[in-house]
N, C-alpha and C positions, 0 to 999 in steps of 0.2 A: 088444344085449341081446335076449334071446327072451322076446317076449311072450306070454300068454295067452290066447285066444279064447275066450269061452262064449257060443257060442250058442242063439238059440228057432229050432232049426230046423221052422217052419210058417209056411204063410200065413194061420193062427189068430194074432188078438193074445196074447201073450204074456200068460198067468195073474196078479194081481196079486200073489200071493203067490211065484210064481215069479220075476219081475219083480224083488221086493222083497231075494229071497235071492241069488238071481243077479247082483245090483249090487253088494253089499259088496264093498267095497277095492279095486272097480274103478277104472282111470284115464281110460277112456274107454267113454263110452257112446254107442251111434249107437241111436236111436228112433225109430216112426213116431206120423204124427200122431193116432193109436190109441192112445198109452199116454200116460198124465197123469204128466206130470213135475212131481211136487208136493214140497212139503217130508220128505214120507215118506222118499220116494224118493231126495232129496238127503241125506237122513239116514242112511239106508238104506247108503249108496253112502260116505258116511264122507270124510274129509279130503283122500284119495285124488285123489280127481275131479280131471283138472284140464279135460277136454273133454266136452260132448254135441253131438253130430251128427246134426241131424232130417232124416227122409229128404222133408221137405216146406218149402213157401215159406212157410207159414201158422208162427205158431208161440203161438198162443192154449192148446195143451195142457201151455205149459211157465208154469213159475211162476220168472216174469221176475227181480222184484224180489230173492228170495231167490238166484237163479243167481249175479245181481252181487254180492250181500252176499257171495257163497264167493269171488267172483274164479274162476268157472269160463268157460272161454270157449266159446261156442256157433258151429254151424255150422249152415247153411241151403242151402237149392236156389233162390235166386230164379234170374230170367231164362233158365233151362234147359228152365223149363215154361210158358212165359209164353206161347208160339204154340199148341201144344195148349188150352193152355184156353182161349184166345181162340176159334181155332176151336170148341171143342164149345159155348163162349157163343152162339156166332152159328147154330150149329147146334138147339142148345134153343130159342132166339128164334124160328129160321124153323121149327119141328117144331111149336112154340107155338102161332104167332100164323097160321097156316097151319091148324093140326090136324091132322096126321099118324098123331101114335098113334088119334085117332079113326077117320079115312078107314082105316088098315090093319083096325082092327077092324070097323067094315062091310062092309068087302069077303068078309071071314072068315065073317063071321055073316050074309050074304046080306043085310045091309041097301042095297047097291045096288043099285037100281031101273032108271029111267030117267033120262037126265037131268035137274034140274030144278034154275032158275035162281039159286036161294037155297041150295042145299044143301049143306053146311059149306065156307060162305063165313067166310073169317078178312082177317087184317087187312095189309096191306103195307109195305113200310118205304118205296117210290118216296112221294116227297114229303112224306114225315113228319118229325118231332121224334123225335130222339133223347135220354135224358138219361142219362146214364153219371156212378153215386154214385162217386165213387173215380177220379179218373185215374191214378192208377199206371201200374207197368208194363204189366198185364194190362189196365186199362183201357182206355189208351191204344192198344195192340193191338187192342183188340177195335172201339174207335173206327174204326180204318184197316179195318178189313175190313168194315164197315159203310159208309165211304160210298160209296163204288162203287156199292151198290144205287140212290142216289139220293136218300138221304138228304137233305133239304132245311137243316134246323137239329139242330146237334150243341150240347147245354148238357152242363154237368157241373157237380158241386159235391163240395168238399173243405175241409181246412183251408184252403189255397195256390191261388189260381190258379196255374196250369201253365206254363212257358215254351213248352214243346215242344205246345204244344195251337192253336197256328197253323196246324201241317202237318195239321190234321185242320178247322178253322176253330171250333173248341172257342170258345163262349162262356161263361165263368164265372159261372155263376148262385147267388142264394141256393138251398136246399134247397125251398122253397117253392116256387120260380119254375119250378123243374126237374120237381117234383112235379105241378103243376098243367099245365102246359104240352106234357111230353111224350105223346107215343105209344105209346112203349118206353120202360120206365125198366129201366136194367141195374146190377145191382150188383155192384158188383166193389170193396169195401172191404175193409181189413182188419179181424175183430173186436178193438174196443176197448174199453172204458166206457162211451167216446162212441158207438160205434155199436150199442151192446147193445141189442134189440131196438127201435133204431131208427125200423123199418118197421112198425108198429101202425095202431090203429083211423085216429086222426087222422093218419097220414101218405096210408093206402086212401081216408079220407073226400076229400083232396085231388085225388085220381087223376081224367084223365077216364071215364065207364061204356065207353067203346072202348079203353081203354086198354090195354098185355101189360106186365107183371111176369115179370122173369125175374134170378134169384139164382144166381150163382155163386160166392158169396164163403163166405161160415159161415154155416149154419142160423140160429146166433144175433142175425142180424141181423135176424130176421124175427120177429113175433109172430105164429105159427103160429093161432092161435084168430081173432085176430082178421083173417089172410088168409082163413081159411076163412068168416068171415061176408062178407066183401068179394067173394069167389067166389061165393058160394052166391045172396047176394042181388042179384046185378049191380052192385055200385059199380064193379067192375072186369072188365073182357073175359077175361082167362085170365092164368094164371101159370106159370110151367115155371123149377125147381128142381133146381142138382143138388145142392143141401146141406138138411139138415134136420136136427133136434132133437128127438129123439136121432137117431141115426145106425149102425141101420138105423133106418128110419123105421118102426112097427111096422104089419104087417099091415092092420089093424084100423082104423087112424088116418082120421079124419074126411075129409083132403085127398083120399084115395084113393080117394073115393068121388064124387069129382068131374069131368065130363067136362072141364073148361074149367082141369085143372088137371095138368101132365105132371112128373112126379119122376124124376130118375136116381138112381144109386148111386154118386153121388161122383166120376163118372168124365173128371171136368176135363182132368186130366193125362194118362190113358190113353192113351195112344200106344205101342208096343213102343219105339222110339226112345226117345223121352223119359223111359220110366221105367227104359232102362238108362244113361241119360246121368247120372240124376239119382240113380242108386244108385251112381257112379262118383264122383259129384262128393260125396257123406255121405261114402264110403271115403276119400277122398283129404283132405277136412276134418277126418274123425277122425284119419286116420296125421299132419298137419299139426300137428293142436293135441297130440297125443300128443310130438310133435317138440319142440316149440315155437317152432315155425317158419310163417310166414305161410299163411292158411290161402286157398284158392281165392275160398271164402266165407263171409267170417266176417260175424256179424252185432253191430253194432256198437249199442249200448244204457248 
């Protein structure tokens, strides 16, 4: 049978009204993590549906509960982008807790001098405490390419201790224990309930004043106000960010006025690889669930 395609041909998110029109009596939808797949939109889209295909691992923009109530089946990209983002983790942490964007920008603005023995000194992973919120895939990833520096102790905290958290020598700690103790705390969770701003006042107040904060998971894990008092005031040594709330982060916004604090633009998974593996592996889950036939990746809920 010859099927239909309508496309948003942009790298603009698709309009919400266009979104809206563009989905009726469609049977498959492949979405990026940009557009809120809410009851509208389920509505929207009519009895039709029987697939949506996110072109991401995360899938907080869709509205879970209602998807199951249609019996629609959902596809995903884990483990295709799971090494990219670990890398650009570890890459944010040492850009961080180093000072990078700062040293480029002195160099620009004539702020270097002479040598002199204090001068943006950051912080090192040889010998430190690691604690990694989330062992997941990406976690766990990001764990391995951390100890090699010389990591001394790797904690983590989740629902589950980890089986596979031996081969990194992962200790399973409460939340508090990881919070207090670590050097680096990384976040790599997924956004839940349970993890919805999470990371607030009394989580920073835990923190050591040496300590680097670095977020790769969902802005929303973080309470934005109350890291910027944590920064601002020294409870905490530096934070480097590639998610945030909202998204773009605006202009203007408090964090970005901070030397001790480095934001990207989302770009975890950036890789030219990765992001045509992971738009190969949406096409092939939408043509799948379109089918009714086992999907690469289906996400199971």
């Amino acid at each position: 049978a010859k099927g239909k395609v309508s496309l948003w041909d942009s790298d603009e998110p698709v309009p919400r009204a266009e979104l809206l029109k563009g989905v009726a009596g469609a049977h498959g939808l492949l979405c990026l993590l940009s557009d809120k797949i809410d009851t509208e939109v389920l509505d929207a889209a009519g009895p039709n549906l029987k697939v949506i295909s996110t072109l991401s691992v995360g899938f907080d923009h869709m509205a879970m509960d209602e998807i199951k109530k249609r019996g629609v089946r959902v596809g995903y990209t884990p483990d295709v982008l799971t090494d990219a983002t670990a890398e650009l983790t570890v890459a944010l942490l040492l850009a961080t807790a180093r000072r990078l964007p700062e040293g480029v920008v002195e160099v620009i603005n004539g702020g270097w001098s002479t040598w002199k023995p204090l001068w943006l000194c950051g912080y090192g992973l040889s010998g430190s405490t690691v604690g990694v919120i989330g062992l997941g895939r990406i976690g766990m990833a990001i764990a391995r390419r951390l100890k090699p520096f010389g990591v001394k102790k790797l904690l983590y905290s989740g629902r589950t201790a980890k089986s596979n958290a031996a081969e990194v020598e992962g200790e399973y700690v409460p939340l508090d224990t990881l919070v207090s103790e670590s050097d680096f705390v990384v976040v790599s969770c997924a956004l839940t309930p349970d993890t919805q701003g999470l990371c607030n006042k009394d989580f920073f107040c835990k923190m050591k004043n040496t300590a680097v904060f670095i977020n790769t998971s969902r802005g929303a894990v973080v309470n934005q106000e109350d890291l910027y008092q944590a920064l601002s005031s020294g409870q905490i040594a530096c934070a480097g960010l590639d998610v945030t709330t909202p998204e773009p982060l605006p202009t203007d916004h408090p964090l970005l006025t901070l030397k001790n604090c480095v934001v990207l633009p989302h770009i975890g998974s950036a890789t030219y690889s990765t992001r045509g593996i992971m738009a190969e592996l949406s096409a092939n889950n939408l043509l799948a669930g379109l089918q009714g036939t086992d999907m690469p990746s289906e996400l199971k809920f």
